[in-house]
N, C-alpha and C positions, 0 to 999 in steps of 0.2 A: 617375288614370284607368286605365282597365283594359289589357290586352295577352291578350288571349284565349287565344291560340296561341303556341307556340315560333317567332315570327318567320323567326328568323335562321338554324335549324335548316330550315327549311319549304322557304324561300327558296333556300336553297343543294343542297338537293334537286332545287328545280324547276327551277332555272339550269341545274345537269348535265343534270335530263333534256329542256330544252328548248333546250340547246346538243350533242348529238347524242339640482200646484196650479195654475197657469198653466203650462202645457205646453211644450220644445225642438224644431229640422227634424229630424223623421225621413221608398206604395206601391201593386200592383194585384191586383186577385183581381175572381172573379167572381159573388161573390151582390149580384144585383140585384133591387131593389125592382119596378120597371115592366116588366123582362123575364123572359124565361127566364134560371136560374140553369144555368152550366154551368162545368166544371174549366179553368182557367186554369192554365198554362203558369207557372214561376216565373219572376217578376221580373227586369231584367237592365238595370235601371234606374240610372243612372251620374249623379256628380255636377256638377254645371254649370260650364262655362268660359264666359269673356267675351271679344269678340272686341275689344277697344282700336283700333280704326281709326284709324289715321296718328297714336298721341299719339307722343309724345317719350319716350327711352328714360329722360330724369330723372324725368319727370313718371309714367311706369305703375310707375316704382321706388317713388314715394312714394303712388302708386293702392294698392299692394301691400297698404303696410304701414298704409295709414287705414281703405281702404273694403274693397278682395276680400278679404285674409286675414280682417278680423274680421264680414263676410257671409256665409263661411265658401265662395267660390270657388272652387272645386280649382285652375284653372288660368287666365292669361290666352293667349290667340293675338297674336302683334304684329304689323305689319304687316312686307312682306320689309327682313332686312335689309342685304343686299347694294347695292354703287353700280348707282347708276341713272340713265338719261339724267336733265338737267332740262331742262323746256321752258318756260319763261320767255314766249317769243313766243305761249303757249295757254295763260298764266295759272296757270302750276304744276300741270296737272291730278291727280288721284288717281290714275289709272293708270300717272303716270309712274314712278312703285314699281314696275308689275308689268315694264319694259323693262332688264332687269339689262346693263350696260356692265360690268363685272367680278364678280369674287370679294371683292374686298375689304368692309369693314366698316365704312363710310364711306354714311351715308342721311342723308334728310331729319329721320330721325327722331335721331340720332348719330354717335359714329363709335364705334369698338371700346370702348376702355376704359370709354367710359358703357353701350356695350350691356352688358360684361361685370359691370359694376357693380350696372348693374340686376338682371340675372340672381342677383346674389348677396342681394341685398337681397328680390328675392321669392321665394326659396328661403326666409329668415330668418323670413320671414311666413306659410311654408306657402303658398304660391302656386307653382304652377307654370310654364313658360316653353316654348311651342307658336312653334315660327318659321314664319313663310309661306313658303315653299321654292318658288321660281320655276325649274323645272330643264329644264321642256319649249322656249324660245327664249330668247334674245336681243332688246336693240333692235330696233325695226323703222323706225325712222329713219334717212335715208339718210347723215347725220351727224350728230357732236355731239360735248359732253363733258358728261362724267358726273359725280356729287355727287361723287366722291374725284379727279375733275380729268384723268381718263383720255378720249383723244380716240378717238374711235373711226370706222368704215364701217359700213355693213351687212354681213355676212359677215368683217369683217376688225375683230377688237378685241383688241389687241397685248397680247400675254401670255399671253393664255386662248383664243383661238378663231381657224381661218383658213377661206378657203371650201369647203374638201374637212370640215370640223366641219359643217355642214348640209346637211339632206338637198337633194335632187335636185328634189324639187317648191318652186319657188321663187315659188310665186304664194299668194291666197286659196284657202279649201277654198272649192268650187263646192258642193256635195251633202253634205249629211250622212249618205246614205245608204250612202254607199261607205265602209266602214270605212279598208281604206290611204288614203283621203285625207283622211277625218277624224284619220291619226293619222300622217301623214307631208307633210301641206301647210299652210302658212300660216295660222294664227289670228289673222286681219283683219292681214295683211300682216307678222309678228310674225316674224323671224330662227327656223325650227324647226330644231333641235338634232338633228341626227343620233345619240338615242338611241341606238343599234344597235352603236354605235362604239367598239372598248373605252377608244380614248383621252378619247370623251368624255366616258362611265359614271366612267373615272379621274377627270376632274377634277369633275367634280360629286359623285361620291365623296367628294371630298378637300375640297370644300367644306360640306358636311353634317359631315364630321368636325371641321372645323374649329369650327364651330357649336354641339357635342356636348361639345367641348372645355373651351367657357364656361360648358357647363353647360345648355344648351340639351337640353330635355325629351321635345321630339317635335317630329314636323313636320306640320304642313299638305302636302299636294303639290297645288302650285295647277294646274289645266290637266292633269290626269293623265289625262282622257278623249283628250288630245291626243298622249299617251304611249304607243304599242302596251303592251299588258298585261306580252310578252315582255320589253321592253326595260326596265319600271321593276323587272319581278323583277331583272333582273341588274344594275340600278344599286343596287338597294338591297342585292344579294349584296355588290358588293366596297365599298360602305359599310360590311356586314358585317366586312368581311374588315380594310378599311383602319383601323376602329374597334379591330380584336384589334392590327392591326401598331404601332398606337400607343399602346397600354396607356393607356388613359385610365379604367380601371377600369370602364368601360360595355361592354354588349354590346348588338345591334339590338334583341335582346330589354327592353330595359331604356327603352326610348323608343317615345312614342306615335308612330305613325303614321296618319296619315286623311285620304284622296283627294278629291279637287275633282270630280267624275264627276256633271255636268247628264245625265242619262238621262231623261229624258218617257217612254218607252215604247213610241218612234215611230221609231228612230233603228238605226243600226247597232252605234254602240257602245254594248255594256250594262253597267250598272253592275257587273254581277255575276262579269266578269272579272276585280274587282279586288280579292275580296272575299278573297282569298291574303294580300294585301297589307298589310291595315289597317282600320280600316273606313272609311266611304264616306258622303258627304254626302250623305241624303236629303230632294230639292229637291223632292221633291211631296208630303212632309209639311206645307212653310210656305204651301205652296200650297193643298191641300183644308183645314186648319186656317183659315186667312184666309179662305178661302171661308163657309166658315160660320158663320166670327163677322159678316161683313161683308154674312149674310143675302143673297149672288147667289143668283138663278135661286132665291128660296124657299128655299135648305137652312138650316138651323137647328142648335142645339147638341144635340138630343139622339139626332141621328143620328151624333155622334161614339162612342157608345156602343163602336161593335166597332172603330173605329180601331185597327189595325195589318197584317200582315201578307196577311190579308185585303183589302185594299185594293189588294194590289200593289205596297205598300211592301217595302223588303228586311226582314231580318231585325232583330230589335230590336237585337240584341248588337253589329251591325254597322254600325248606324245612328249619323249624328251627322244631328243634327236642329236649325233653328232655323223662327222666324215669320220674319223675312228677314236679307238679309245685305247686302254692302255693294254685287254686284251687282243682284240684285232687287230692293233700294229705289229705284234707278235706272231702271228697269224692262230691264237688261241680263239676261245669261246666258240667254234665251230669253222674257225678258218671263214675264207670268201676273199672278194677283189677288195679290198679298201686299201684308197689310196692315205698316203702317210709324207711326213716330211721329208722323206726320203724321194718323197715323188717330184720335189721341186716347183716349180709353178705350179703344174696342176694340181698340187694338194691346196695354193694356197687360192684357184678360183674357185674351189670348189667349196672351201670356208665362204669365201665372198657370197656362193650364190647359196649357201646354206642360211648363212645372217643376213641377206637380201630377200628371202624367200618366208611367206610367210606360215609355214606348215612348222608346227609343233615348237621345242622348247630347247634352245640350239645351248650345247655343251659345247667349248672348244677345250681342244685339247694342247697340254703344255708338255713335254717330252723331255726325256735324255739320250742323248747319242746312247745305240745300243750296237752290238755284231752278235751278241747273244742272245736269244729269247728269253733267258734266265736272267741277265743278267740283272744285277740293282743298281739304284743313284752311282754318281760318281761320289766315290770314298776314299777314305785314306787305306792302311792297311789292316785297321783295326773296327774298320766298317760303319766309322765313325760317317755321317752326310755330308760331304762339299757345299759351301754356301754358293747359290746362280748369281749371286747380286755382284754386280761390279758396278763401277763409278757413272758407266755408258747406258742410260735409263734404256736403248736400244738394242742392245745385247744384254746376253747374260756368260757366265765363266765358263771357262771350256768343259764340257761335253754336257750344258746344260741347253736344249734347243730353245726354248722358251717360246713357241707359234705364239702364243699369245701377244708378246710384243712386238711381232712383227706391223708393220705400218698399216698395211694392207687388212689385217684382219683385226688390228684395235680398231681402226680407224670407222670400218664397217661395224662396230660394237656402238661406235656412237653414232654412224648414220638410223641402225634398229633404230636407238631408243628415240632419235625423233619420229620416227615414219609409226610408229608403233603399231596400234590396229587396224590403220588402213589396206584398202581392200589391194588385191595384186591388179594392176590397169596396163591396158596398153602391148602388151606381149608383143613381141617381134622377132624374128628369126629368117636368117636366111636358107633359112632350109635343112644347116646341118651345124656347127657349132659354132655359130657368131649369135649371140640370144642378147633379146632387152627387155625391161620393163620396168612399170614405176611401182609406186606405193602410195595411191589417193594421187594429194596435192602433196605430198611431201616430201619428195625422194623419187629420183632414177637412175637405175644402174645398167653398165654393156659391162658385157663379159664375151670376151673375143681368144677361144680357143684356139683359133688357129694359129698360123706361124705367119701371117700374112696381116699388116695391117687394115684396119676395119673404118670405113669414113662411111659417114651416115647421116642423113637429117632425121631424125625421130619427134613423132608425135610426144607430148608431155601432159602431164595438167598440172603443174610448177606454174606457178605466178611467172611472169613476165621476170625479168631480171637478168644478172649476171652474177653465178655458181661458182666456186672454188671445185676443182674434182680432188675429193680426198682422196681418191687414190693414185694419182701422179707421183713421178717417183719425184722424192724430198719434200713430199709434206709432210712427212712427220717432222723434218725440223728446218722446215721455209717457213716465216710469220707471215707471208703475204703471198697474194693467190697469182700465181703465175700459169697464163693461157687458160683464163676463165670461160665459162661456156656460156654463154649467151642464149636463155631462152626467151624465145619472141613473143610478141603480146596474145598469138593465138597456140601459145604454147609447143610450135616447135623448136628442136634444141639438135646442134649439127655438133656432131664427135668425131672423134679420131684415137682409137685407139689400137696401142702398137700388136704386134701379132703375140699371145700368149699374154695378153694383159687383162685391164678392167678400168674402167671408169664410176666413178660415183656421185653424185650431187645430192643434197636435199636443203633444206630451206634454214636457214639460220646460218649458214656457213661459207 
């Protein structure tokens, strides 16, 4: 994954001055068939991570090394892994992850030596290791004890935090329009962390380091809309600092980092203060995407055409991008249309055209059957985690959805990484949701929303030959390419694709 900028150099700037044959995955360009052709911006098109919601640090060890490394994954996200209340009395909910009771290394999902074990084994597979970094509060339960057995108060959690560690506003944010209280009051009643604080930027400091130590990649920063912009530069400064102080052979520069930032467009805090930082979840890409596969209000696919920055989206470079995530298939983090597994085909074109598409830094999401918004992993009765893994690399155990290894959306994980940063070429559309296009010379994809099958001769710029389409059904477990596409020596290539489907080609495969 990318690091655009000298981070830790940047950072320590702005702290001082704000402290006084068948073809292999290979893009976007702009000559289009249906529109005006015009010059297209280079590419900046990054390879996909998977987000593993609530598995088990054995079990994403042994994900690593079957399914992402040879899908060809760059990265997994885990969920946090720091102690955390459990709530047992509300059925183990998922959010009790995001309620951190300490520093320690002690989760639902492990405890240290499996976390660090993991980390070693999906470094061996070429997979990378993204922690979910919970640094804006604390519990917000009036008591408890946490996975590693730590008893704790609200404002008082012995060892790490006392009431002068949180800010001053000790209630709900009322308004989202008032930025100090979007970013120094209670996130639905959530212990907020007096960011501001040097002893507290220390210890979260020293926990990020800690983290970094195992080998840990990069961070997610969860709730960082909830973090004055000021205050995460200067934690992630003496992160910087605490990283040099322990020679762990890392520097800030050297680890992803990318912000949790719900921005709509309507609000006080904007995404765009954070953009120093790392780059930045753009939550109304999975939103007008789902919209228009999902056919609201009439819109249709081939008005995806100029999807990007134009829209109001941030910058591509800056962008991490998913169809939804573990709040918005909830309908949390501010609700909206995103479509979900539950959406059937169309959640999984709309992965295809998100990994086919080359705007910003594409998260796909890994799920469990839910009926509850609350509810957690599948568990035993003692809230123990169900292991996903079963014998069938293709499934996973019941009530674990597992999008990720569905055929359709690995599959497109390794068309990305070949087409890489080529330009988007070729656009096509009949008008309303039957859309094509390529990537350079490396790759073309149809995605045929309709119920109607789609025959087509389409312009390419694919070398001459004969394609395997990864996404015909039983390629994920056909050895040989059955009804390959034939593109001709001046780079046309004739499809057929059924109603509600997708086609894929690119070069090496």
């Amino acid at each position: 994954m990318r690091q655009s900028f000298t981070l830790g150099a940047a950072l320590l700037a702005l702290t001082t001055l704000l402290m006084t044959g068948c073809a292999r995955p290979a893009g976007r360009a702009a000559a289009v068939e249906n529109a005006s052709a015009a010059p297209t911006p280079p590419s900046t098109a990054q390879p996909a991570m998977v987000h593993l919601f609530e598995w088990r640090w054995d079990d994403i060890a042994e994900e690593c090394e079957t399914v992402l490394g040879p899908n060809g994954y760059a990265a997994v996200q885990i969920s946090p892994p720091q102690e955390h209340v459990v709530l047992p009395e509300q059925g183990f909910p998922w959010w009790q992850r995001y309620q951190p009771v300490s520093y320690q290394l002690n989760s639902r999902s492990g405890d240290r030596a499996q976390l660090a074990a993991m980390i070693r084994r999906c470094h061996a597979a070429g997979v990378k290791v993204y922690a979910d970094a919970v640094i804006n509060h604390m519990a917000g339960v009036e008591t408890g004890i946490g996975s590693a057995g730590s008893t704790f108060t609200k404002y008082e959690y012995p060892g790490v935090y006392q009431p002068q560690d949180f800010n001053d506003c000790r209630r709900s944010i009322e308004t989202y329009q008032n930025h100090d209280e979007v970013t120094g009051c209670e996130l639905v009643g959530l212990a907020d962390l007096k960011t501001s604080a040097p002893y507290v930027q220390q210890r979260l400091a020293d926990y990020l380091t800690d983290l970094a130590s195992l080998g840990i990649d990069g961070f997610r920063i969860d709730a960082a809309k909830h973090i004055n912009a000021r205050d995460l530069a200067a934690i992630l400064a003496q992160f910087g600092r605490t990283l040099a102080d322990q020679n762990l052979g890392k520097t800030l520069d050297d680890l992803y980092i990318y912000q949790e930032v719900i921005d709509p467009g309507t609000e006080a805090v904007k995404k765009g203060e954070y953009y120093a930082y790392g780059d930045v979840f753009e939550f109304e890409y999975g939103r007008v995407v789902s919209e228009k596969f999902a056919g609201i209000d009439g819109q249709t696919l081939e008005q995806l055409e100029t999807l990007g920055e134009g829209w109001g989206l941030m910058p591509s470079d800056k962008a991490v991008v998913f169809i939804d995530n573990h709040d918005k298939q909830r309908g949390h983090g501010g609700g909206g249309n995103y479509l979900t597994y539950k959406d059937g085909p169309l959640y999984d074109l709309a992965n295809i055209f998100m990994l086919a598409h080359p705007y910003g830094t594409p998260l796909v999401m890994s799920s469990y059957d839910f009926g509850d918004g609350d509810q957690g992993p599948p568990a035993d009765a003692q809230g123990t985690t169900r292991s996903p893994l079963t014998a069938n690399p293709a499934q996973c155990a019941d009530g674990w959805i597992c999008e990720h290894r569905r055929g359709a959306i690995a599959h497109m994980v390794q068309w990305r990484n070949t087409v890489g940063n080529t330009p988007l070429v070729h656009w096509w559309s009949n008008g309303q949701n039957q859309i094509a296009f390529g990537r350079g010379d490396r790759g073309f994809v149809v995605i045929n929303r309709e119920t109607q099958p789609l025959t087509h001769t389409f312009q390419t710029s694919l070398p001459p030959g004969r394609y395997c389409n990864l996404l015909q059904p039983g390629a994920a477990t056909t050895p040989t390419c059955v009804n390959p596409v034939t593109v001709q020596p001046g780079g046309q290539a004739a499809f057929t694709v059924p109603g509600l489907g997708a086609a894929a080609i690119r070069v090496g495969a």
